[in-house]
Biopython code that builds the backbone (N, CA, C, O; Angstrom):
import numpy as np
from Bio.PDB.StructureBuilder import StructureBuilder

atoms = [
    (1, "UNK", "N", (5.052, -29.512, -32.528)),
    (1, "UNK", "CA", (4.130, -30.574, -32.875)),
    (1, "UNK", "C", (2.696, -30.231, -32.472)),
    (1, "UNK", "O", (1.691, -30.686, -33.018)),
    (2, "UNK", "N", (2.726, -29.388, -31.468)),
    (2, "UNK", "CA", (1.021, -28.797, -31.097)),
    (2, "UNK", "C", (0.727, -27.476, -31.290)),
    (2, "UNK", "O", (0.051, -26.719, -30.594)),
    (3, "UNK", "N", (1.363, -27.270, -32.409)),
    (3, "UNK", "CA", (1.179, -25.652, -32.475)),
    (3, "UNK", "C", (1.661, -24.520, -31.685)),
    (3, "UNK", "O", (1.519, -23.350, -32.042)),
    (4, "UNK", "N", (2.307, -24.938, -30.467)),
    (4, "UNK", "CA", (3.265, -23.859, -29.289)),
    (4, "UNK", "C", (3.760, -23.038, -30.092)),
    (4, "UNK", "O", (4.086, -23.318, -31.245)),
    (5, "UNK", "N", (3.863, -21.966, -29.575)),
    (5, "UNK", "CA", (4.726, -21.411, -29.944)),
    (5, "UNK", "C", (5.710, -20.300, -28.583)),
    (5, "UNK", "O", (5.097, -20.168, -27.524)),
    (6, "UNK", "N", (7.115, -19.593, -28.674)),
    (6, "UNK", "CA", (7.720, -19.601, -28.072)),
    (6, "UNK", "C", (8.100, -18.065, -27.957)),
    (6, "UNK", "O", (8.458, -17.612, -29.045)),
    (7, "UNK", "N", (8.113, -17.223, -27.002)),
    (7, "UNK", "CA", (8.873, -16.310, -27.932)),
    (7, "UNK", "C", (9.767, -15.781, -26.264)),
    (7, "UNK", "O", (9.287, -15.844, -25.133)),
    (8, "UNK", "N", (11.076, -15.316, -26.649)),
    (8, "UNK", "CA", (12.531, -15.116, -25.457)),
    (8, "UNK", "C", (12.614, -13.799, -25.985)),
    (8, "UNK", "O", (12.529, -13.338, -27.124)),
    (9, "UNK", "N", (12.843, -13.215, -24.620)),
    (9, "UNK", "CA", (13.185, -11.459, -24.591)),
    (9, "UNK", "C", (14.492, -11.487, -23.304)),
    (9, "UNK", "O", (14.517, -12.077, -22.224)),
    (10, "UNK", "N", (15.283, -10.779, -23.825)),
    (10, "UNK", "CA", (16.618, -10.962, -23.008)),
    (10, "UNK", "C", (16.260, -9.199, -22.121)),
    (10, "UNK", "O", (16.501, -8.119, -22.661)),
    (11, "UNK", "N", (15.561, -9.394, -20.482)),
    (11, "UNK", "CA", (15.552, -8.377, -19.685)),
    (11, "UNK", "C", (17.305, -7.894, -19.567)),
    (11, "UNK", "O", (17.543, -6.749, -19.950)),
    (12, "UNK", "N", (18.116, -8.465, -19.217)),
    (12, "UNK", "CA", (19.299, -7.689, -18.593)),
    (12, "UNK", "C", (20.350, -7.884, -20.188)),
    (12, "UNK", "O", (20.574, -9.078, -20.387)),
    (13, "UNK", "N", (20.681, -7.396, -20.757)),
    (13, "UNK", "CA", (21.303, -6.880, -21.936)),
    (13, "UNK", "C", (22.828, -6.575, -21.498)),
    (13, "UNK", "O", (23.114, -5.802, -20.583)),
    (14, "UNK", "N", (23.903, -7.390, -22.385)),
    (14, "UNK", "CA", (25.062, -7.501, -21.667)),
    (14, "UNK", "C", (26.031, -6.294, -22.422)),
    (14, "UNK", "O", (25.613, -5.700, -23.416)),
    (15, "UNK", "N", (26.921, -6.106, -22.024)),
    (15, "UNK", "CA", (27.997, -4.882, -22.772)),
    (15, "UNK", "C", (29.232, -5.432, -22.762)),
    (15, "UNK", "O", (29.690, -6.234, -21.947)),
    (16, "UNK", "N", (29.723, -4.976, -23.675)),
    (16, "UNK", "CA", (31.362, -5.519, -24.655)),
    (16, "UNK", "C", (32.632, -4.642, -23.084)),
    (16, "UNK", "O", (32.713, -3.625, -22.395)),
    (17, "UNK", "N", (33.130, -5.587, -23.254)),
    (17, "UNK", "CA", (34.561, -4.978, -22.140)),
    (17, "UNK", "C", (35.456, -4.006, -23.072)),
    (17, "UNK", "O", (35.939, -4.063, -24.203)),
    (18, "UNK", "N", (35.425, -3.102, -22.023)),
    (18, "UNK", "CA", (35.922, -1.824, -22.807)),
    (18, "UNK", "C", (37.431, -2.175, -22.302)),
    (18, "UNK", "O", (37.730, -2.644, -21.204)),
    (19, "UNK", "N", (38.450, -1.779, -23.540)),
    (19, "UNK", "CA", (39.633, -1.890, -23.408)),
    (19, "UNK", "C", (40.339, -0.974, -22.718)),
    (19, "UNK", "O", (41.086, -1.112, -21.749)),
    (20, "UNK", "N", (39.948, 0.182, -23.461)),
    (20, "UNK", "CA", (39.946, 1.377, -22.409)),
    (20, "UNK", "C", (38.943, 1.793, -21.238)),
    (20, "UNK", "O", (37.769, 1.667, -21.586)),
    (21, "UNK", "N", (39.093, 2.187, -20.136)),
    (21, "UNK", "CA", (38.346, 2.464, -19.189)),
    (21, "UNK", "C", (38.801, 2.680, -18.126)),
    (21, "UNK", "O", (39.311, 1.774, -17.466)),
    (22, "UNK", "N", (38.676, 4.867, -17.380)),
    (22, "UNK", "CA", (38.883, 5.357, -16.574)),
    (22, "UNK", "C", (38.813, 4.929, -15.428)),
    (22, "UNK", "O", (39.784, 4.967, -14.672)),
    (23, "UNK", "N", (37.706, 4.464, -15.102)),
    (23, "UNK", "CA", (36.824, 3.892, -14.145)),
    (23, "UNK", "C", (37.694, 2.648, -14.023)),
    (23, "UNK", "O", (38.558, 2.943, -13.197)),
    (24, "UNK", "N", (37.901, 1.305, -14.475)),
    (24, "UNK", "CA", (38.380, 0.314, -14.456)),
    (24, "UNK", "C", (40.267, 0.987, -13.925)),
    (24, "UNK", "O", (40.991, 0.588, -13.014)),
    (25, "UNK", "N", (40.431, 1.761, -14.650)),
    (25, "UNK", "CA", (41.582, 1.832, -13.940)),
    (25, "UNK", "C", (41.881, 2.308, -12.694)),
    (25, "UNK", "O", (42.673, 1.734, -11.948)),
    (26, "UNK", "N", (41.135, 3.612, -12.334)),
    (26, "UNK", "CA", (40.759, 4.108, -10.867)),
    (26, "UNK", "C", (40.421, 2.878, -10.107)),
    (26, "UNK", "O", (40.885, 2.792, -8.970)),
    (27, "UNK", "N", (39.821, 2.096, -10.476)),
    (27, "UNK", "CA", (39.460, 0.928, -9.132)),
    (27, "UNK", "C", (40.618, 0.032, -8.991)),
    (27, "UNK", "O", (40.894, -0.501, -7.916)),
    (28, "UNK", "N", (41.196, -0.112, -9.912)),
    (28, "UNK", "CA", (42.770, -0.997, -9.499)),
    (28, "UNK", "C", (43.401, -0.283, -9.077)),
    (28, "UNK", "O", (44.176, -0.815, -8.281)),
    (29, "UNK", "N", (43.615, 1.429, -9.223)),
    (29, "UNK", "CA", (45.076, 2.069, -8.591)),
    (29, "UNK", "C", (44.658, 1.805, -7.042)),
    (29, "UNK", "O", (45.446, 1.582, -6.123)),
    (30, "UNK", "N", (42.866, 1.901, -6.934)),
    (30, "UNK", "CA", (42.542, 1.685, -5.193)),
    (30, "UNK", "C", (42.370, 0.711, -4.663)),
    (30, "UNK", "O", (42.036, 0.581, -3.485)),
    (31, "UNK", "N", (42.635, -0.400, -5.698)),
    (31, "UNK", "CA", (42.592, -1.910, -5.049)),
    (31, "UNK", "C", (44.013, -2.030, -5.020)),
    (31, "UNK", "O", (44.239, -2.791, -4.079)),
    (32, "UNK", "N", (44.945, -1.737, -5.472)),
    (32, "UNK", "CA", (46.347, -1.777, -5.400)),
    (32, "UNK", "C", (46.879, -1.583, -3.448)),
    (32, "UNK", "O", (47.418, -2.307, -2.611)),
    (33, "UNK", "N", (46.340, -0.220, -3.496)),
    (33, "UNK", "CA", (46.747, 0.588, -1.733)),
    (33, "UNK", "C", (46.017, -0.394, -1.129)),
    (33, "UNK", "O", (46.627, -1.235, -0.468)),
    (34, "UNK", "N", (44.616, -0.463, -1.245)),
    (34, "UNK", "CA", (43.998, -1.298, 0.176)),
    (34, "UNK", "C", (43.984, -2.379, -0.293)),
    (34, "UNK", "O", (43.991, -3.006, 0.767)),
    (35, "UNK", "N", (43.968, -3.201, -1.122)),
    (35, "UNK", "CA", (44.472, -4.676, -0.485)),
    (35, "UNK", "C", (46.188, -4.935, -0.660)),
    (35, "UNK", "O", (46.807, -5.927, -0.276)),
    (36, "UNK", "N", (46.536, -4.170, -1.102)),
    (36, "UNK", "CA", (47.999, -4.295, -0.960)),
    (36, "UNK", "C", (48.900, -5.317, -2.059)),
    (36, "UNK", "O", (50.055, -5.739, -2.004)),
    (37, "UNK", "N", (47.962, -5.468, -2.916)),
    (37, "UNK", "CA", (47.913, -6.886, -4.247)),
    (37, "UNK", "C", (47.467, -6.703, -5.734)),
    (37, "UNK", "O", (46.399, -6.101, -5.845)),
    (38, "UNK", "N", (47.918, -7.002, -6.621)),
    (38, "UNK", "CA", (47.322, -6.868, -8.047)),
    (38, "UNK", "C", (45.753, -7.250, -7.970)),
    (38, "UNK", "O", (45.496, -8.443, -7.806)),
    (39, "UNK", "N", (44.607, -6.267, -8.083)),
    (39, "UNK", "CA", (43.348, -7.210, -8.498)),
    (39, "UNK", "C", (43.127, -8.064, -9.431)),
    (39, "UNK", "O", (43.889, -8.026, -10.398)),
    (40, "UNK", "N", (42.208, -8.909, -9.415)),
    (40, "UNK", "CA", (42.074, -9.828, -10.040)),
    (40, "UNK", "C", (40.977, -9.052, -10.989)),
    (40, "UNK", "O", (40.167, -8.535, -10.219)),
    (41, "UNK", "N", (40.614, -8.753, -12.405)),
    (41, "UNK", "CA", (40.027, -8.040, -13.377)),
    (41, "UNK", "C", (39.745, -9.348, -14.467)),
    (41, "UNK", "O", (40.556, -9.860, -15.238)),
    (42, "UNK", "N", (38.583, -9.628, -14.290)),
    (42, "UNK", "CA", (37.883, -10.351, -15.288)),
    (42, "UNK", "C", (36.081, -10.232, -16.042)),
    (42, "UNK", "O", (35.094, -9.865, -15.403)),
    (43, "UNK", "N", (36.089, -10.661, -17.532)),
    (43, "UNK", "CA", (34.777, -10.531, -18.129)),
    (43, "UNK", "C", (34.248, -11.734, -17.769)),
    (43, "UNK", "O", (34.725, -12.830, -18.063)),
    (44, "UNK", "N", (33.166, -11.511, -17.070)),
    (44, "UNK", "CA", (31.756, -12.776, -17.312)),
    (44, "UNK", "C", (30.948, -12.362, -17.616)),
    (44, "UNK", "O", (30.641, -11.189, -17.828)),
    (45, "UNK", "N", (30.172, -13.759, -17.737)),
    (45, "UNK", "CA", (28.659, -14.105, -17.930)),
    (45, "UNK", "C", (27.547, -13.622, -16.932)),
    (45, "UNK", "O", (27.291, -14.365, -15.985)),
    (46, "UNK", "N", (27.035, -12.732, -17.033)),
    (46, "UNK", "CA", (26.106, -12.535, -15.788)),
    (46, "UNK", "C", (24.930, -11.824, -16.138)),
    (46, "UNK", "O", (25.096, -10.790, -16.785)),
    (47, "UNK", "N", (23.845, -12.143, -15.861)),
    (47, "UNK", "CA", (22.910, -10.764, -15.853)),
    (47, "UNK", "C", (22.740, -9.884, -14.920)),
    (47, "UNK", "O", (22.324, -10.216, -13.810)),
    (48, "UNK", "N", (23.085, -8.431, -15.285)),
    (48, "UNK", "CA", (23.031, -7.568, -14.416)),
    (48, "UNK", "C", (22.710, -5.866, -14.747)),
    (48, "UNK", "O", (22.801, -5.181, -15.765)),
    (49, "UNK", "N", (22.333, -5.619, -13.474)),
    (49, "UNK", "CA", (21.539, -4.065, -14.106)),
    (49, "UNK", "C", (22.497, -3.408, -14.972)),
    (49, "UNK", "O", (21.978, -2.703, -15.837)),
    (50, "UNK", "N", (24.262, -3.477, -14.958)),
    (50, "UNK", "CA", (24.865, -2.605, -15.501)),
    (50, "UNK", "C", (24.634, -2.906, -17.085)),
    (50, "UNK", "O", (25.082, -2.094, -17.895)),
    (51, "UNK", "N", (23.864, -4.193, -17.588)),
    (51, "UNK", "CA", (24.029, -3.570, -18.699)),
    (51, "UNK", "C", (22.660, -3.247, -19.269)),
    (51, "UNK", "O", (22.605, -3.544, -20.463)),
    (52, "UNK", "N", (21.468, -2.698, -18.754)),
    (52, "UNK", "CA", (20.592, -2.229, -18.589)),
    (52, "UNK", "C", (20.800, -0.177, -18.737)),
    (52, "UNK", "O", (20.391, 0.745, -19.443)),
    (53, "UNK", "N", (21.435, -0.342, -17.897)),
    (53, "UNK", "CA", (22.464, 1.125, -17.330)),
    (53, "UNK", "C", (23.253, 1.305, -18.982)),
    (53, "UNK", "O", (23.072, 2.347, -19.614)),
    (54, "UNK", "N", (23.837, 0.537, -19.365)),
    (54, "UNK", "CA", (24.835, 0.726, -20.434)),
    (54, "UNK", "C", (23.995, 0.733, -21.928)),
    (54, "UNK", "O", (24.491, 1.313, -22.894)),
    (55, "UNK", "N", (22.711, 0.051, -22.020)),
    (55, "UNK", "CA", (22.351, 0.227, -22.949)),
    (55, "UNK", "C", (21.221, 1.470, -23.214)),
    (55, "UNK", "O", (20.751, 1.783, -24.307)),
    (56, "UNK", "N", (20.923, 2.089, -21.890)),
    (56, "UNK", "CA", (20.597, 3.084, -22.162)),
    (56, "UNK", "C", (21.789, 4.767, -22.253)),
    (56, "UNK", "O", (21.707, 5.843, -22.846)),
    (57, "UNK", "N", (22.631, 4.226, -21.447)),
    (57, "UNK", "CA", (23.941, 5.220, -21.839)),
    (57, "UNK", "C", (25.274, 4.578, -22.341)),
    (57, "UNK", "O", (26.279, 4.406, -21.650)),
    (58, "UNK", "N", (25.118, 4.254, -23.655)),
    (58, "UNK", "CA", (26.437, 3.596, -24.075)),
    (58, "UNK", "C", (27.129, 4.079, -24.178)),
    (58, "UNK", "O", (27.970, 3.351, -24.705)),
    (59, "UNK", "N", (27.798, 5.709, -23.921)),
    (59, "UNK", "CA", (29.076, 5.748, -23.853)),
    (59, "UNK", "C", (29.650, 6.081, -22.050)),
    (59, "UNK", "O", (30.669, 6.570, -21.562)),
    (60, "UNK", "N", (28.549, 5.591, -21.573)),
    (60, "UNK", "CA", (28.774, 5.678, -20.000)),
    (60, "UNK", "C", (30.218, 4.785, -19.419)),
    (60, "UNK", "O", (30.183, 3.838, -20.205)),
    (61, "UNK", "N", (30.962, 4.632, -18.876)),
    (61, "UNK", "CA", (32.013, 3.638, -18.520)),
    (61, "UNK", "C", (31.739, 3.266, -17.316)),
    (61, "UNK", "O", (31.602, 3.906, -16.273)),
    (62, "UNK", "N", (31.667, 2.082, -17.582)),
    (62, "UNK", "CA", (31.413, 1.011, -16.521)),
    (62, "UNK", "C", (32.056, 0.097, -15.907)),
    (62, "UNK", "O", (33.022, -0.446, -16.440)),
    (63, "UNK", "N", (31.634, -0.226, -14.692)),
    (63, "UNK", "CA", (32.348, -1.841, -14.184)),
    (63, "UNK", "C", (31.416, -2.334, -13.182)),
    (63, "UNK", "O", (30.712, -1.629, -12.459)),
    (64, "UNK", "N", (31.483, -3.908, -13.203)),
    (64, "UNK", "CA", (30.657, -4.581, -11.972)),
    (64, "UNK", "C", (31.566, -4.781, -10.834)),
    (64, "UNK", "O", (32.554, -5.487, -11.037)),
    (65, "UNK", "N", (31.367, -4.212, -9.536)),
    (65, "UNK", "CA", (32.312, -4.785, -8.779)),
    (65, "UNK", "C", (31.444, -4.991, -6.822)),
    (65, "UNK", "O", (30.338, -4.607, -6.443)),
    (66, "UNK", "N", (32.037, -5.387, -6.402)),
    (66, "UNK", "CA", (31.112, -5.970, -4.961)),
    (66, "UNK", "C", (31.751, -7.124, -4.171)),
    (66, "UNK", "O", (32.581, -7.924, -4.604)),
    (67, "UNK", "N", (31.187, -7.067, -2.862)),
    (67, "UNK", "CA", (31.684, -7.903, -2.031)),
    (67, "UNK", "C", (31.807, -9.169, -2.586)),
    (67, "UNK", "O", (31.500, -9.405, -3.755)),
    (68, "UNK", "N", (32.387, -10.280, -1.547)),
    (68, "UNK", "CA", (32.238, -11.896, -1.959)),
    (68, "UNK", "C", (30.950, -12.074, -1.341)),
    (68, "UNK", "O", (30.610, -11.771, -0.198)),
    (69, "UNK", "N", (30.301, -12.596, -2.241)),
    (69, "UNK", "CA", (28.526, -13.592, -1.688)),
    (69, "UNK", "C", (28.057, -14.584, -1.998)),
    (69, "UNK", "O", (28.598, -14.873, -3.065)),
    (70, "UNK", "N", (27.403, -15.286, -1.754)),
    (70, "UNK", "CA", (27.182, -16.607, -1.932)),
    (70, "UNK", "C", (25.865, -16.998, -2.196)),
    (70, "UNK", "O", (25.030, -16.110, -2.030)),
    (71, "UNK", "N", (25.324, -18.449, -2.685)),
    (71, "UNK", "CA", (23.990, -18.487, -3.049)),
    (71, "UNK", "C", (22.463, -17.341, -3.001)),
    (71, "UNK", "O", (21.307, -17.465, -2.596)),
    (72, "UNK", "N", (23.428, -16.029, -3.790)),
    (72, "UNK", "CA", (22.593, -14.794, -3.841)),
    (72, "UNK", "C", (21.128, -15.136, -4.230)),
    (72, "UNK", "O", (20.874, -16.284, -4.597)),
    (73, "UNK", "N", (20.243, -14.279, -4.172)),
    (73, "UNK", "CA", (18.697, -14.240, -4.142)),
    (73, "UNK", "C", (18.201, -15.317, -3.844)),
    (73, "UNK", "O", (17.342, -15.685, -4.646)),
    (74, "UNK", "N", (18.455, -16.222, -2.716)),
    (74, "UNK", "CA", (17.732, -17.504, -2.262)),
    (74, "UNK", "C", (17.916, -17.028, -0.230)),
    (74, "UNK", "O", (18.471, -16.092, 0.347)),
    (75, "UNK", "N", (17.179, -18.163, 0.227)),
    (75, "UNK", "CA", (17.206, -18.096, 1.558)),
    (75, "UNK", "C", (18.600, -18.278, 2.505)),
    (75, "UNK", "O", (18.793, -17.856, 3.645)),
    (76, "UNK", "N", (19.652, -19.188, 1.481)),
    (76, "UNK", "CA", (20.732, -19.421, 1.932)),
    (76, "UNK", "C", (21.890, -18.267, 1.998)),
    (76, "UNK", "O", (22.983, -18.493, 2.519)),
    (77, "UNK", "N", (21.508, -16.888, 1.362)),
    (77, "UNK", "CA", (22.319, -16.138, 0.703)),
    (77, "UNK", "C", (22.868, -15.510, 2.127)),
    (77, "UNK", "O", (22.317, -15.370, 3.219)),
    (78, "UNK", "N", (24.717, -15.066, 1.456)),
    (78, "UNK", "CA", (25.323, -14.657, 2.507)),
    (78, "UNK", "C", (26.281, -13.981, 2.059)),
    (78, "UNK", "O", (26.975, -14.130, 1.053)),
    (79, "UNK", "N", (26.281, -13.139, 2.958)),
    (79, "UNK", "CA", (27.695, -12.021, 2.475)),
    (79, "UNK", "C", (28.738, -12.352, 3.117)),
    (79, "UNK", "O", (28.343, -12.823, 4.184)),
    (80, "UNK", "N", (30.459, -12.383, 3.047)),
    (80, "UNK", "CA", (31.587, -12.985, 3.443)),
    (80, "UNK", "C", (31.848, -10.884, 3.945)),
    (80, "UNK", "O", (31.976, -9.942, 3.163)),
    (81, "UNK", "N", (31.829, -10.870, 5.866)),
    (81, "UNK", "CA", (31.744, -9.408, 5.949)),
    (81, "UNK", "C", (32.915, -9.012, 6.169)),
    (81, "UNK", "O", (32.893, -7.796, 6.360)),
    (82, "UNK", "N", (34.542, -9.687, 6.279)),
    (82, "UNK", "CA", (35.936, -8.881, 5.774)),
    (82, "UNK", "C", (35.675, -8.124, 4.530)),
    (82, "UNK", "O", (35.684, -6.898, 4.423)),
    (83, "UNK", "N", (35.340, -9.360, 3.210)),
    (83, "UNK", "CA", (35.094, -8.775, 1.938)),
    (83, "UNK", "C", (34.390, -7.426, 1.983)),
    (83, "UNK", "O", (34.896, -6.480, 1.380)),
    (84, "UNK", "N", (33.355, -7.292, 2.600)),
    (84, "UNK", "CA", (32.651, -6.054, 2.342)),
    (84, "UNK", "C", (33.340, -5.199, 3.245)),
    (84, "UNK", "O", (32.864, -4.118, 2.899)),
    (85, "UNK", "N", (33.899, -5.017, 3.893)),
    (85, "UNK", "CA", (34.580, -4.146, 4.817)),
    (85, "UNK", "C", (36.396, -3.381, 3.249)),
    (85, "UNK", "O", (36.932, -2.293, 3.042)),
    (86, "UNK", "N", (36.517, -4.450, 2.814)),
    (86, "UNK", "CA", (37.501, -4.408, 1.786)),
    (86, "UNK", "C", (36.644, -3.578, 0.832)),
    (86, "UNK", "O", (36.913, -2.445, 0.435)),
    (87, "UNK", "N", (35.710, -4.217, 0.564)),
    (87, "UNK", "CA", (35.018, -3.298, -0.526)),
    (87, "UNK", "C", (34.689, -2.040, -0.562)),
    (87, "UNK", "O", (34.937, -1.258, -1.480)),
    (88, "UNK", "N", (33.907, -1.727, 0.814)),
    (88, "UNK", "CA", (34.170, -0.518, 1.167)),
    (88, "UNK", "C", (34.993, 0.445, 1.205)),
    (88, "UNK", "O", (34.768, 1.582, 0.791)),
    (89, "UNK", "N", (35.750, 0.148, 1.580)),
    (89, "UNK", "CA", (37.161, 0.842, 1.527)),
    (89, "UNK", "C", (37.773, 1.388, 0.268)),
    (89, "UNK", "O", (38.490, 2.389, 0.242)),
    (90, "UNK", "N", (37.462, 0.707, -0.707)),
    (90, "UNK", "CA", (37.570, 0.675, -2.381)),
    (90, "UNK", "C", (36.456, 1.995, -2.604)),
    (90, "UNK", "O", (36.765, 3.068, -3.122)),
    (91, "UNK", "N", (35.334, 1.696, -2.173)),
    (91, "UNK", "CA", (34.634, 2.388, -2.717)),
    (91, "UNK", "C", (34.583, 3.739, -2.575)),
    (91, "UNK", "O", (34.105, 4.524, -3.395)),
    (92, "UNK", "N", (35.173, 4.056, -1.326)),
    (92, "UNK", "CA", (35.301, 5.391, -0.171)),
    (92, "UNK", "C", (36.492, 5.616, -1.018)),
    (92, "UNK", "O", (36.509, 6.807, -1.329)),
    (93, "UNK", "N", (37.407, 5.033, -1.477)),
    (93, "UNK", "CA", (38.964, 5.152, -1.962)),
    (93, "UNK", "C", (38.516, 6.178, -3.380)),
    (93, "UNK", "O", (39.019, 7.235, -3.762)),
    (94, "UNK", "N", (37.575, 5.515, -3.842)),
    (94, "UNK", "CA", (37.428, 5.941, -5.502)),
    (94, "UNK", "C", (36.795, 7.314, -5.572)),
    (94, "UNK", "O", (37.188, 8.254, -6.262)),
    (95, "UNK", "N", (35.675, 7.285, -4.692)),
    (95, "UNK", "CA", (35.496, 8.352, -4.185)),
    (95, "UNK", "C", (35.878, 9.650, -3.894)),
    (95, "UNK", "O", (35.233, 10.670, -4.135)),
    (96, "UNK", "N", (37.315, 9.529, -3.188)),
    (96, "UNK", "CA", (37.962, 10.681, -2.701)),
    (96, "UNK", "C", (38.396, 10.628, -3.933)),
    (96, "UNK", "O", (37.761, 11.586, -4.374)),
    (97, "UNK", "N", (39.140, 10.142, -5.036)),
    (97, "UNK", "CA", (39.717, 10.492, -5.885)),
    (97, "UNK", "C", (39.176, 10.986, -7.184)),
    (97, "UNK", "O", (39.944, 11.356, -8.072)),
]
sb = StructureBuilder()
sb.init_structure("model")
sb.init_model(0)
sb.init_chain("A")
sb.init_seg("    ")
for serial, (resi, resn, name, xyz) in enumerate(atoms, 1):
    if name == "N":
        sb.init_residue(resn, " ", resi, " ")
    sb.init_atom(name, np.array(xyz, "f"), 0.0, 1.0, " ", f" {name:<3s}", serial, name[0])
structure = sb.get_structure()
């Protein structure tokens, strides 16, 4: 009505869940040993550098994965530090392999 006008640029650019994926499976055979449990493997909604990462190397294979945290990038934000001690362990796991 006043002439505005608008214009939206999407910074973090999202990527399709790969059905297949090395990587995705290596992190469950090492979430399997150290937590001792089926992981839990799900697609969301999120903005995040990986698909920044993915749209400049799309046939790169990817996954988001990380401790439990809470009201991230604010003053309240907190890391749950078993979780990251678990995570670690994952990560050192994938690593050696």
């Amino acid at each position: 009505l006043c002439g505005a006008s608008i214009k939206h640029y999407n910074r973090y650019p999202g990527w399709l869940y790969a059905k297949e994926s090395p990587m995705r499976d290596k992190y469950i055979n090492v979430c399997r040993r150290v937590l001792m449990h089926e992981p839990v493997i799900m697609a969301i909604h999120a903005g995040l550098e990986c698909g920044i990462i993915k749209a400049s190397l799309p046939d790169m294979d990817i996954i988001s994965i990380g401790p439990d945290m809470a009201n991230i990038h604010t003053p309240e934000e907190k890391l749950n530090l078993s979780s990251y001690e678990r995570f670690w362990q994952i990560i050192v796991g994938m690593l050696r392999k």
